[in-house]
C-alpha positions as CSV (number, residue, x, y, z in Angstrom):
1,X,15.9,-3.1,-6.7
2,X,13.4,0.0,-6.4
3,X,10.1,0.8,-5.5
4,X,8.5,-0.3,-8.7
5,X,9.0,-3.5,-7.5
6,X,6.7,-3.4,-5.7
7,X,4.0,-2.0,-7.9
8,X,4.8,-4.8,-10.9
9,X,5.3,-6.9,-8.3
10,X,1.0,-7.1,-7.9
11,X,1.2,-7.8,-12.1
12,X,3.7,-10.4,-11.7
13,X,1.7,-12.7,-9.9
14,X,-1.5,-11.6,-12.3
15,X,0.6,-11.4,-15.3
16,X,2.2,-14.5,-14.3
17,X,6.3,-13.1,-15.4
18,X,8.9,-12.1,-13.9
19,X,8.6,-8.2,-14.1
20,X,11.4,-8.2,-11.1
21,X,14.4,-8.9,-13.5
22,X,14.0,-5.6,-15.6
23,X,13.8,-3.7,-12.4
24,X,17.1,-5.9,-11.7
């Protein structure tokens, strides 16, 4: 869990994926 979380976490919901499990 980082910071860029938080930045890809804007894309995610855009994007529609889940960015949050290659920060994981």
């Amino acid at each position: 869990k980082g910071g860029r979380i938080h930045i890809v976490h804007d894309n995610e919901r855009i994007l529609g994926i889940h960015l949050i499990q290659f920060s994981e």
